[in-house]
C-alpha positions in Angstrom: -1.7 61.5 29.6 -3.1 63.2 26.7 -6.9 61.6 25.6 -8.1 60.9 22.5 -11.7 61.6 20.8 -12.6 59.7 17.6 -15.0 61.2 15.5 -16.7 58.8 12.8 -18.8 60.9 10.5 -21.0 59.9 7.7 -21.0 60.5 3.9 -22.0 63.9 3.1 -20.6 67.3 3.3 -23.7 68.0 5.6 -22.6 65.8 8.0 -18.7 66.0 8.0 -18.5 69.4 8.1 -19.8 70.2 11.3 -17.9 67.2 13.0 -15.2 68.8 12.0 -16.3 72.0 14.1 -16.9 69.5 16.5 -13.1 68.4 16.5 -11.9 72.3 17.3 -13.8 72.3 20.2 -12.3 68.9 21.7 -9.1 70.6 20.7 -10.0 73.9 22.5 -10.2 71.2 25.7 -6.9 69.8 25.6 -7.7 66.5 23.6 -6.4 65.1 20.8 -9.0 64.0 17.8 -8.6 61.7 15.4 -11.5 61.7 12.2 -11.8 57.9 11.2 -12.9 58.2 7.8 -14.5 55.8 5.6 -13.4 55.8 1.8 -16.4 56.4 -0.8 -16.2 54.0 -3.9 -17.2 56.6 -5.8 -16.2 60.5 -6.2 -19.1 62.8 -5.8 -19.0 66.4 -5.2 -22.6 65.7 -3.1 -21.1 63.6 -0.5 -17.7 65.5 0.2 -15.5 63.1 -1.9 -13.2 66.4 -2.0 -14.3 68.3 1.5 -12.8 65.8 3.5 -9.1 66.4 1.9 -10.0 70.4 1.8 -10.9 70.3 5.6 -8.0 67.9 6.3 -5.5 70.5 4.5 -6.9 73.5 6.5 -6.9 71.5 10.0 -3.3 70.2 10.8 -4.0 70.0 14.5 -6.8 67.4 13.7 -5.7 64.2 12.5 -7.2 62.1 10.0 -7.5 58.0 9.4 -8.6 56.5 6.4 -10.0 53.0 7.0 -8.8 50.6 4.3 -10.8 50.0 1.4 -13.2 46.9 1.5 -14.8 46.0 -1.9 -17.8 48.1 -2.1 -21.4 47.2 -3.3 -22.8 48.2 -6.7 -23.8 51.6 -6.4 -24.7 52.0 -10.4 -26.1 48.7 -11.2 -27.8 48.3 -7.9 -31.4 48.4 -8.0 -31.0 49.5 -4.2 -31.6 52.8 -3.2 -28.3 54.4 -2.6 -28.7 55.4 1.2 -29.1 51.6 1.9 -26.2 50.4 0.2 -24.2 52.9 2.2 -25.3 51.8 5.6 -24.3 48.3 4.2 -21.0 49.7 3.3 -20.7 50.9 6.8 -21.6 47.9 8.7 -19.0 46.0 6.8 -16.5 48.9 8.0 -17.0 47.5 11.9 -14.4 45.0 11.7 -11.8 47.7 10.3 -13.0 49.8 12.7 -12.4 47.5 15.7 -8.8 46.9 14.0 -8.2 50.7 14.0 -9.5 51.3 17.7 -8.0 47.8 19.3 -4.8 49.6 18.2 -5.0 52.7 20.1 -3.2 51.9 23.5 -3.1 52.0 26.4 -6.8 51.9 26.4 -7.4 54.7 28.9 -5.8 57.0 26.2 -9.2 56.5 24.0 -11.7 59.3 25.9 -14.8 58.0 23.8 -16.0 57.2 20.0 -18.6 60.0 18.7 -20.4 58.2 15.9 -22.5 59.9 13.1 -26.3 59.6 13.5 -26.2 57.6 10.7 -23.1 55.5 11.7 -25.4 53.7 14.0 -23.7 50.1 13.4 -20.7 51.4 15.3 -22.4 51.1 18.8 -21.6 47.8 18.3 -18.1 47.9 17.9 -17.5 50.1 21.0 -20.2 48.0 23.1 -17.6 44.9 22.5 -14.8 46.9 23.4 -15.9 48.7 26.2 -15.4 52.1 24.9 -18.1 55.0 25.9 -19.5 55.9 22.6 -21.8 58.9 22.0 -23.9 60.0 19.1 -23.6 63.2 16.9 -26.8 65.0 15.6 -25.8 67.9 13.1 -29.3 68.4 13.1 -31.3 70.6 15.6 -33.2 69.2 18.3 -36.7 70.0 16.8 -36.1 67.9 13.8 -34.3 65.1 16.1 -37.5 65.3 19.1 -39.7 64.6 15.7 -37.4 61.3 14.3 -37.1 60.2 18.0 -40.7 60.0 17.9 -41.5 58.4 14.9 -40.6 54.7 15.4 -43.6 54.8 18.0 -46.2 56.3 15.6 -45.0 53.9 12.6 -45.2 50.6 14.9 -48.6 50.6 15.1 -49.7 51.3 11.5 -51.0 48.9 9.0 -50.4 51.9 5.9 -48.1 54.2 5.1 -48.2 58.2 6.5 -48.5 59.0 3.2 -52.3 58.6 3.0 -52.3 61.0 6.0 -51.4 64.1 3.5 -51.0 67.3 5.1 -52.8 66.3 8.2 -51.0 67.7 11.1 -49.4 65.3 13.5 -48.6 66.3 17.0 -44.8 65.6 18.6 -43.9 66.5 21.8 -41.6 69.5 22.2 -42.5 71.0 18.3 -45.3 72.7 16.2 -47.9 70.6 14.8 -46.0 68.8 11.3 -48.4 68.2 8.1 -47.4 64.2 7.9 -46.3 65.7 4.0 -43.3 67.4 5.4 -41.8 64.7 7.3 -39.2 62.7 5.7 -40.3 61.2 2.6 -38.7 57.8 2.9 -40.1 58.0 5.8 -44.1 58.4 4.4 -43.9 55.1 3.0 -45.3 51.1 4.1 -43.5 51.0 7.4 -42.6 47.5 6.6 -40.7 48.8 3.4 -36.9 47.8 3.9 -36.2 52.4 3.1 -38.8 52.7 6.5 -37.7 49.8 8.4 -34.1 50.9 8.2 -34.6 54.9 8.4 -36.7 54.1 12.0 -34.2 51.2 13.2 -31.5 54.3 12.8 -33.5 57.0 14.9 -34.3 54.3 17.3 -30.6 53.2 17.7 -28.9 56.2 17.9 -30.9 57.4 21.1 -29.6 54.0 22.5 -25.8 55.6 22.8 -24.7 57.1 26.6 -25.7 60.8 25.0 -26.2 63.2 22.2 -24.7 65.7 21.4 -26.6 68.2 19.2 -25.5 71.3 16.7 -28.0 73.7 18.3 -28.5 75.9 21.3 -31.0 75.8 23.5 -32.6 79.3 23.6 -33.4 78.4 20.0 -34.9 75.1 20.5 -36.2 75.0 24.0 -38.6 72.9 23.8 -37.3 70.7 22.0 -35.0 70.2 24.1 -37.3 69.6 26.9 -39.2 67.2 25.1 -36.6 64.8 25.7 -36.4 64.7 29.5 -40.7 64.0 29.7 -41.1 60.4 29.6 -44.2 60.6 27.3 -41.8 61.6 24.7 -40.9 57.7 23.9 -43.0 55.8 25.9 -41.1 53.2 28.5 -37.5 54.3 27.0 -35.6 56.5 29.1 -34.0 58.4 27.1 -29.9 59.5 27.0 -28.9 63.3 28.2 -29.3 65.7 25.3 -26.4 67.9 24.7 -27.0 71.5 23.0 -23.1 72.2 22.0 -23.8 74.3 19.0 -23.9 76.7 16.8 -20.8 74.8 15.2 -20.4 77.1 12.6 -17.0 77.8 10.8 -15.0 81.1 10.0 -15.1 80.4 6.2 -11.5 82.1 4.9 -10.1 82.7 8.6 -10.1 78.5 8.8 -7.9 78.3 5.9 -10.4 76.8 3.9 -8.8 78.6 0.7 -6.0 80.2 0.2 -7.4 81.9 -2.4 -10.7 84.3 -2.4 -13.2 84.0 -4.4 -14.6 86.2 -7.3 -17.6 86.3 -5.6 -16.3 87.9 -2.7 -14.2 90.6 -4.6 -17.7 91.4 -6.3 -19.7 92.0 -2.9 -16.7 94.1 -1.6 -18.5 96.3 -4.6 -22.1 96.0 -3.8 -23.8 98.2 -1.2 -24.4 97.7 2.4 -27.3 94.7 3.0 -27.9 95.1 -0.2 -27.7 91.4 -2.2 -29.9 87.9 -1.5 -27.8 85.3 -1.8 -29.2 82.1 -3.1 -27.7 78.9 -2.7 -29.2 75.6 -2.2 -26.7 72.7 -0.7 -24.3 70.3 -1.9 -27.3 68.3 -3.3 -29.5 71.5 -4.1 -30.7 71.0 -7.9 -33.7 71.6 -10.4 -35.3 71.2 -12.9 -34.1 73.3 -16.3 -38.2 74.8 -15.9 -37.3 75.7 -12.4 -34.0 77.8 -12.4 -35.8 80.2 -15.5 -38.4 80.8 -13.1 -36.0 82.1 -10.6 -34.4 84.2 -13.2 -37.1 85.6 -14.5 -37.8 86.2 -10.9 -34.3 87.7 -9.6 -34.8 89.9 -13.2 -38.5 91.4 -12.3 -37.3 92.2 -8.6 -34.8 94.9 -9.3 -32.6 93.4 -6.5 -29.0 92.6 -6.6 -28.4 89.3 -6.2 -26.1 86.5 -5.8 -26.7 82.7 -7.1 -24.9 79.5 -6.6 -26.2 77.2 -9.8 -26.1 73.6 -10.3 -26.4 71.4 -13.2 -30.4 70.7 -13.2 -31.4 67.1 -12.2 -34.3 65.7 -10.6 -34.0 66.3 -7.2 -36.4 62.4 -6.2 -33.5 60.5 -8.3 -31.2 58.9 -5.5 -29.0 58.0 -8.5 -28.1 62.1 -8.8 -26.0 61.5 -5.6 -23.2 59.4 -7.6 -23.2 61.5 -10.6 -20.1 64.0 -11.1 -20.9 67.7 -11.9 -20.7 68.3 -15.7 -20.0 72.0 -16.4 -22.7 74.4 -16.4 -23.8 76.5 -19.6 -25.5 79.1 -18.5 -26.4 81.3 -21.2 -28.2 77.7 -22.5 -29.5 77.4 -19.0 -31.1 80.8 -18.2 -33.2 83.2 -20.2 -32.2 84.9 -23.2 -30.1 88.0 -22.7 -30.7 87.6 -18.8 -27.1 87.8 -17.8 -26.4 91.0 -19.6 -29.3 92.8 -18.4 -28.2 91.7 -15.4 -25.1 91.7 -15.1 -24.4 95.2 -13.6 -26.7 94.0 -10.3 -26.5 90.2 -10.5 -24.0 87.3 -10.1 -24.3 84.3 -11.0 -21.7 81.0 -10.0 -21.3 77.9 -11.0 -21.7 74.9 -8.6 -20.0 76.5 -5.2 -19.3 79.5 -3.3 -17.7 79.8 0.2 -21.5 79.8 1.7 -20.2 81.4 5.1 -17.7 84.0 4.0 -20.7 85.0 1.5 -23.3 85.2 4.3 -21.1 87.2 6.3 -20.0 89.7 3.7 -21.6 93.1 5.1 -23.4 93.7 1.5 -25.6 90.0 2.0 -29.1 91.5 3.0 -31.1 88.2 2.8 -30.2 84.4 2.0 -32.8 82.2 0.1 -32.4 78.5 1.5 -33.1 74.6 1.0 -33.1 74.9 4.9 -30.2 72.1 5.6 -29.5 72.9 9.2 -26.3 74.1 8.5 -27.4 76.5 6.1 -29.9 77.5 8.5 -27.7 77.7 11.6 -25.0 80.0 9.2 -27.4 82.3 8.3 -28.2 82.9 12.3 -24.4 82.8 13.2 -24.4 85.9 10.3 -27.4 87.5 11.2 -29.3 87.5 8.1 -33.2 87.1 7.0 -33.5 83.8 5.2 -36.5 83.0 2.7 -37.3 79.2 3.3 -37.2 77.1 -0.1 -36.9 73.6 1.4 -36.1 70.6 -1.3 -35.7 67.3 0.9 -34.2 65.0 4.2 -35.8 66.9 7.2 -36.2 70.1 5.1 -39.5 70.5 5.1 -40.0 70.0 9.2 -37.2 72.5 9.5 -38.8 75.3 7.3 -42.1 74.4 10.0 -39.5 75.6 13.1 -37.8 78.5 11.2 -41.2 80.2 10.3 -43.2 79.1 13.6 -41.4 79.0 16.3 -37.7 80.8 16.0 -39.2 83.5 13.6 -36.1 83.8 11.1 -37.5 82.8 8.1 -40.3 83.4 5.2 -41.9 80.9 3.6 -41.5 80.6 0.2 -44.7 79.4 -1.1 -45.3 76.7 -3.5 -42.5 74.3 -2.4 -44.9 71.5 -1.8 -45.7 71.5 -5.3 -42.1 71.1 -6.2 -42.1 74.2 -8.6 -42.1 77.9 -7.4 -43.5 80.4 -9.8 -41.3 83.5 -10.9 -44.4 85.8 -9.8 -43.5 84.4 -6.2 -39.7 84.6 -6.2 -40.1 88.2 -6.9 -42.9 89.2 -4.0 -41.2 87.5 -1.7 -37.4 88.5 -2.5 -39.1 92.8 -2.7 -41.0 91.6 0.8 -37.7 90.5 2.9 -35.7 93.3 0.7 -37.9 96.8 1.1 -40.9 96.2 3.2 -41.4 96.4 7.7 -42.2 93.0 7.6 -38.3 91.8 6.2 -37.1 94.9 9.0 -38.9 92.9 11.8 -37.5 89.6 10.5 -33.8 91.2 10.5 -34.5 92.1 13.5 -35.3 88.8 15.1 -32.3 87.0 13.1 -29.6 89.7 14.6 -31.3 88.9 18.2 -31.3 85.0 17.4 -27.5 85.6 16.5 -26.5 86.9 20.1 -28.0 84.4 21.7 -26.2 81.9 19.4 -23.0 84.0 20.5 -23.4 84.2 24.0 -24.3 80.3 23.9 -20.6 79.7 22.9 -18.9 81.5 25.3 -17.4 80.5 28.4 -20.4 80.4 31.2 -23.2 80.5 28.3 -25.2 77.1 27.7 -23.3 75.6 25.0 -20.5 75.7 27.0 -21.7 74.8 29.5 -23.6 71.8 27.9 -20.0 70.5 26.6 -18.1 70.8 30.2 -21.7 68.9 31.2 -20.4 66.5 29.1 -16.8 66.0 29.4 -17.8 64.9 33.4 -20.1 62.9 32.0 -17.6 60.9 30.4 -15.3 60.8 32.7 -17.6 59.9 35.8 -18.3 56.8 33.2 -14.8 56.0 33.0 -14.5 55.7 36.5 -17.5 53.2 36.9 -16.6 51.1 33.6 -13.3 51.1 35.7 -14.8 49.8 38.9 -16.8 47.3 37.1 -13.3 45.7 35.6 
């Protein structure tokens, strides 16, 4: 009899995305997956209102359930911080949830319930119904050895890590972090309900039978280790880490269009390594200041280039998550007469491109990045230099791990500040473009890429990792079996 997986992942195209990936490679293993989605109260370009119908559409072999609609809190009027009233949202979902899984028989036919890190309130639901239930990080394992860590180091504090500035803080398994680059909501009073909740989540999903990670391990060694030395959380042992990455998409080849884009037909004109591509996430913006810096930048640099521009907002307004993209003006957005003087070198887009047909178009020479890790892990999967611009979530730490210890990115200096002059956008964008130093750092990405590839094959770690875990599941099946 044919298993089942059921994938549950959280709002956010950051986070559905590579569960999807996730989903081929159950299907590559003979099961069948089924993505329980939850419906958003709201459209929003941010959270992957629309992915989830495009990925649906373009993977027929996956299917899809759509938990009924509960009456949702209120998102607008709510003085709440967004995030909050989602994880509200979900834990109202468990008893639909339960409904949907109860009706999946015989049981044996369910092979587990992989849950979204932030879809914590599910452990619950499987825990009742006795079904082996497994987290999913789409994360790396630095940023994850750093969140597992933090409950411990909040517990005993009587102020927020804020005061701490950029002193660094040591975490097993990672390079020293300035407390300023940790997670924001995170930096607060620890008995604030946004820093209670944020460390109840990072202590609850390392309380499922095992995670599974969107990494390798050759990048993030360790990391990785970290987790098996019991000093990383002190008298908690810890579930088996699973390194199962890079999930990474073919862009076009997946059928995620059936249409190219313009941008592409305008690289297929563009030189060999040639173009930085900038493009900062599904919840990238700035300030109107901010993106004539970087065109006054891209102008004095002489470089072709390619940008992906959203409407400017502030990117510390939680609120920006539930507002729909207006359209984009550019000539009121960017400096006068820059789109004509450069227009035979540049491009500029509005809103989206497809980020990994882009990054593995043979004219992209370098990719300047808000450092989500699926940016990150794209730009290693297409071998190309990336200039580190990170904006918010885990961000920061992850621009600490690109530049320090997996040597694929530049920093690009002044993001602490939260404005990066033009002056810098230029040196930096000539450095990765013409100088030895952006060779080396090519060099380094296209040898981080092969490992990455030779993870995924059959006999490499990844691989190996996901068979690791498969047995796993089944040798708990077996006992859970024994035990009724």
């Amino acid at each position: 009899m044919k298993q089942t997986v059921l994938l549950y992942p959280g709002a956010g195209v950051g986070h559905v995305v590579p569960m999807a990936e996730l989903a081929k490679v159950f299907l590559s293993h003979g099961f069948d997956v089924t993505m329980v989605i939850f419906p958003l109260p709201f459209k929003s370009l941010a959270l992957g209102a629309s992915q989830v119908e495009q990925i649906a559409a373009a993977n027929p072999s996956i299917s899809f359930h759509v938990l009924p609609a509960i009456a949702a809190p209120d998102f607008a009027g709510s003085g709440k911080h967004p995030f909050l009233l989602m994880l509200q949202m979900l834990r109202q979902y468990n008893d639909e949830l339960e409904r949907f899984l109860r009706s999946i028989v015989p049981r044996r036919r369910l092979h587990s319930l992989v849950i979204d890190m932030f879809c914590v309130d599910a452990v619950d639901v499987a825990a009742k119904l006795g079904v082996p239930v497994y987290t999913f990080v789409p994360c790396g394992a630095s940023p994850l050895a750093v969140l597992a860590q933090l409950p411990a180091l909040l517990a005993g504090r009587q102020t927020g890590l804020k005061e701490l500035g950029d002193t660094p803080l040591e975490f097993l398994g990672v390079p020293p972090v300035p407390a300023s680059h940790l997670i924001a909501e995170m930096l607060v009073h620890p008995e604030e309900e946004m820093c209670k909740t944020m460390a109840s989540i990072f202590e609850r999903g390392m309380d499922t039978r095992g995670v599974l990670v969107n990494t390798f391990e050759s990048l993030e060694s360790r990391a990785v280790q970290a987790f098996r030395d019991p000093r990383c959380v002190p008298g908690k042992v810890l579930p088996p880490i699973y390194c199962v990455g890079p999930l990474v998409g073919n862009g076009a080849r997946d059928g995620e269009s059936t249409e190219r884009h313009e941008c592409l037909a305008w690289l297929d004109a563009q030189p060999e390594r040639s173009v930085v591509f900038l493009c900062f996430g599904s919840m990238g913006t700035f300030s109107e200041e901010q993106l004539m810096e970087i065109a006054t930048g891209l102008d004095k640099s002489g470089q072709r280039f390619l940008w992906v521009l959203r409407m400017p907002a502030n990117i510390n307004d939680p609120k920006r998550l539930l507002e729909k993209q207006c359209e984009l003006d550019l000539d009121a957005l960017l400096p006068e007469g820059f789109l004509e003087r450069t227009k035979d070198r540049g491009l500029v887009v509005k809103s989206w491109a497809p980020q990994v047909d882009v990054l593995n178009h043979p004219a992209t020479g370098a990719f300047v990045t808000h450092c989500g890790w699926n940016s990150m892990i794209e730009g290693i999967m297409a071998g190309v230099p990336m200039l580190c611009w990170p904006l918010y979530a885990e961000q920061k730490m992850n621009k600490i791990f690109m530049t320090e210890d997996m040597g694929i990115g530049m920093e690009m200096e002044g993001y602490m500040t939260g404005f990066i002059k033009a002056e810098e956008v230029e040196a930096k964008i000539r450095l990765v473009m013409e100088s030895d130093e952006g060779r080396e750092l090519m060099t380094r990405v296209v040898a981080r890429k092969k490992e990455a590839e030779a993870a995924l094959e059959v006999g490499g770690s990844s691989y190996a990792a996901f068979v690791r875990f498969l047995a796993d599941v089944e040798n708990l099946g077996e006992q859970l079996e024994l035990v009724q």
